[in-house]
C-alpha positions as a printed NumPy array, in Angstrom:
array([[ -3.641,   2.006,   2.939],
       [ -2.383,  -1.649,   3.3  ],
       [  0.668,  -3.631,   4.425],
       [  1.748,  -3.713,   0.628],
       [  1.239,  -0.228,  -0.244],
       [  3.519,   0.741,   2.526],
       [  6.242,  -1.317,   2.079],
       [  6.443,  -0.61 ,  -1.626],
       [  6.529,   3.577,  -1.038],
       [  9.667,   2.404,   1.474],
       [ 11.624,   0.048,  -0.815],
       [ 10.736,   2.044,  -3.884],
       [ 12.61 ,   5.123,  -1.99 ],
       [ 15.24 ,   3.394,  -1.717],
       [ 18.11 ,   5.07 ,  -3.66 ],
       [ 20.108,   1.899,  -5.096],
       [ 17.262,   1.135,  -6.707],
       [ 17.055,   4.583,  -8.908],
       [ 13.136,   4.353,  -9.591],
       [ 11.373,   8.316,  -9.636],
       [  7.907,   6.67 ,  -8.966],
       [  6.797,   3.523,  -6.483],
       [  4.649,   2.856,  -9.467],
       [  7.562,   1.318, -11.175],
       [  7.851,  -1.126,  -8.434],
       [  5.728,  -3.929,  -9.511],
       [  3.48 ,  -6.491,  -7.499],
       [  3.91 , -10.006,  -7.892],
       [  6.326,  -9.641, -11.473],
       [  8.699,  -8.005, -13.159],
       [  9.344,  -6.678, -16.52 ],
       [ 11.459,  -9.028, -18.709],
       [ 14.217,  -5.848, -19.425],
       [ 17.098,  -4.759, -17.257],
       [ 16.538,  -2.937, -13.758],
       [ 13.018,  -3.782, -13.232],
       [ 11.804,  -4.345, -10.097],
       [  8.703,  -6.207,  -8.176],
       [  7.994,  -7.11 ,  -4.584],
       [  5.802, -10.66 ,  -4.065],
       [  4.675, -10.553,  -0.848],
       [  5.073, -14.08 ,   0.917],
       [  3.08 , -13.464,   4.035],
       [  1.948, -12.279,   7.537],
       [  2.261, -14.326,  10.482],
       [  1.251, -13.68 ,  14.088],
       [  4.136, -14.61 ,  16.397],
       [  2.618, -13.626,  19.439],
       [ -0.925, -12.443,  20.288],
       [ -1.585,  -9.596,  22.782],
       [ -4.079, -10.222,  25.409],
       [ -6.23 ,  -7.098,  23.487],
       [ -6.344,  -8.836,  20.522],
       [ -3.224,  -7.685,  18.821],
       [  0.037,  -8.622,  18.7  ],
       [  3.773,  -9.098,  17.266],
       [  3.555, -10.013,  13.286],
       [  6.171, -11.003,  10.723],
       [  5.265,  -9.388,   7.147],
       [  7.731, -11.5  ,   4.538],
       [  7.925, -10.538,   1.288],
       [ 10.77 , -10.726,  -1.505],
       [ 12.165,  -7.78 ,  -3.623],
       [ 12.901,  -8.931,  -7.371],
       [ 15.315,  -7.051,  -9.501],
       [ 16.103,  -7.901, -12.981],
       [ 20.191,  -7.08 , -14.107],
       [ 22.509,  -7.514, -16.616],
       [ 24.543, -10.578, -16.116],
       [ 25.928, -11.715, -18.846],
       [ 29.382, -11.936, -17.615],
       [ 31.133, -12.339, -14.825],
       [ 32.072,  -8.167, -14.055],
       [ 28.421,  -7.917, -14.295],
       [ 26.895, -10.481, -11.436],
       [ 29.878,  -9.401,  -9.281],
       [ 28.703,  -5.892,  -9.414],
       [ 25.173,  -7.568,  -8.983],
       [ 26.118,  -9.488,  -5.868],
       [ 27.467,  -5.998,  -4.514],
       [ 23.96 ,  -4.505,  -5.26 ],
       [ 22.755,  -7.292,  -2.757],
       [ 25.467,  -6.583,  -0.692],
       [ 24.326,  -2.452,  -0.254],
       [ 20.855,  -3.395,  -0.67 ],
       [ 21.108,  -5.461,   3.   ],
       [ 23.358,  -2.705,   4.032],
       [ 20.78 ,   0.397,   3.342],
       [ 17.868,  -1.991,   5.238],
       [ 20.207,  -2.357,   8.164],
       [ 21.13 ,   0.886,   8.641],
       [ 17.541,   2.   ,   7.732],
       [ 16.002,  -0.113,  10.566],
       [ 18.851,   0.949,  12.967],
       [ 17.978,   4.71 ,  12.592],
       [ 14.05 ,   3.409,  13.133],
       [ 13.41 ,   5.04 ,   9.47 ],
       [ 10.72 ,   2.028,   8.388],
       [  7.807,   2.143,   6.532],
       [  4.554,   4.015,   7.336],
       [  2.208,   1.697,   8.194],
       [ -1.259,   1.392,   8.613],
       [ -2.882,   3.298,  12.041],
       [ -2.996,   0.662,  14.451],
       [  0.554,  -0.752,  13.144],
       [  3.682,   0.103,  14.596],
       [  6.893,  -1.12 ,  13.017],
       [  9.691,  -2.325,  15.031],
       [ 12.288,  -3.399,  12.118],
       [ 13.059,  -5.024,   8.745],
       [ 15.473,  -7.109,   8.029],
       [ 17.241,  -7.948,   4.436],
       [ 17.515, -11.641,   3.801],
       [ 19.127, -14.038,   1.683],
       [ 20.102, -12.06 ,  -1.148],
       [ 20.484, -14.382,  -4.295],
       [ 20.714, -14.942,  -8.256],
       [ 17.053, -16.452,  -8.697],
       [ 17.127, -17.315, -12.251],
       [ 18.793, -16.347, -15.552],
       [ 16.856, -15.44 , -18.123],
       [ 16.111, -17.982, -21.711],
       [ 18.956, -15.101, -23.831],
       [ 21.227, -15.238, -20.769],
       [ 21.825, -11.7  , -21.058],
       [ 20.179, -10.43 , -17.885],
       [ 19.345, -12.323, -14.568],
       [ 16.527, -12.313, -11.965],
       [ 17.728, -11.776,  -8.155],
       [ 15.852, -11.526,  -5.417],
       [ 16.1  , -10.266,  -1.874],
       [ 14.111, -11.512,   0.815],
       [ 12.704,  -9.434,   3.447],
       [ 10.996,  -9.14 ,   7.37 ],
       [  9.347,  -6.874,   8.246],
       [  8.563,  -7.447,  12.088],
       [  5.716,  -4.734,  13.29 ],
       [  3.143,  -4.768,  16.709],
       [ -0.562,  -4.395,  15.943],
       [ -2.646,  -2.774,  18.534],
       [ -6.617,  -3.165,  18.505],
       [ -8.869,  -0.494,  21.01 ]])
């Protein structure tokens, strides 16, 4: 099991997102058609180091979801998808309900981001937004 893997079981669980298998949560892309999804992970910093060897880490990745947006009804009920999406994570975290990570990693919380229209697509029927997340966890070594 890795990092990745983890996180995309959570987000793919996630009922806004109305996907029956974490397989349909891509890495690193999306499909070109309406309500596809993909998680690009951005990285995994050490923000402080335990004397064992451990320590506190920031995973950052983004969540990609393509919608209809052709008009304006459409990328306001978008930006309201962003809107619950952030909401769901916060409450999520708040309950401690986070992803089950690796043995040895304990998460502490994860934190929605910067919700945003990323880029419409060449037919401008549907649009690419992404979501960026933190996911804050404590490593311990033996």
């Amino acid at each position: 099991m890795s990092i990745i893997s983890a996180v995309r079981e959570y987000i793919a669980s996630c009922p806004l997102l109305g996907l029956s298998d974490a397989k349909k949560l891509h890495i690193n892309w999306t499909d070109d058609k309406a309500d596809s999804h993909g998680i690009v992970p951005d990285g995994d910093i050490i923000t402080k180091k335990f004397l064992n060897g451990g320590g506190k880490h920031q995973y950052s990745f983004s969540l990609f979801v393509r919608k209809f947006s052709a008009v304006d009804f459409e990328n306001l009920r978008n930006a309201e998808f962003i809107e619950e999406l952030q909401k769901w994570c916060s409450e999520e975290s708040l309950a401690k309900r986070l992803p089950l990570l690796p043995e040895g990693l304990v998460p502490l919380r994860l934190e929605a981001l910067n919700g945003m229209a990323f880029e419409p697509d060449k037919s401008g029927k549907t649009g690419l937004f992404s979501i960026q997340f933190n996911l804050y966890y404590n490593e311990y070594r033996r």
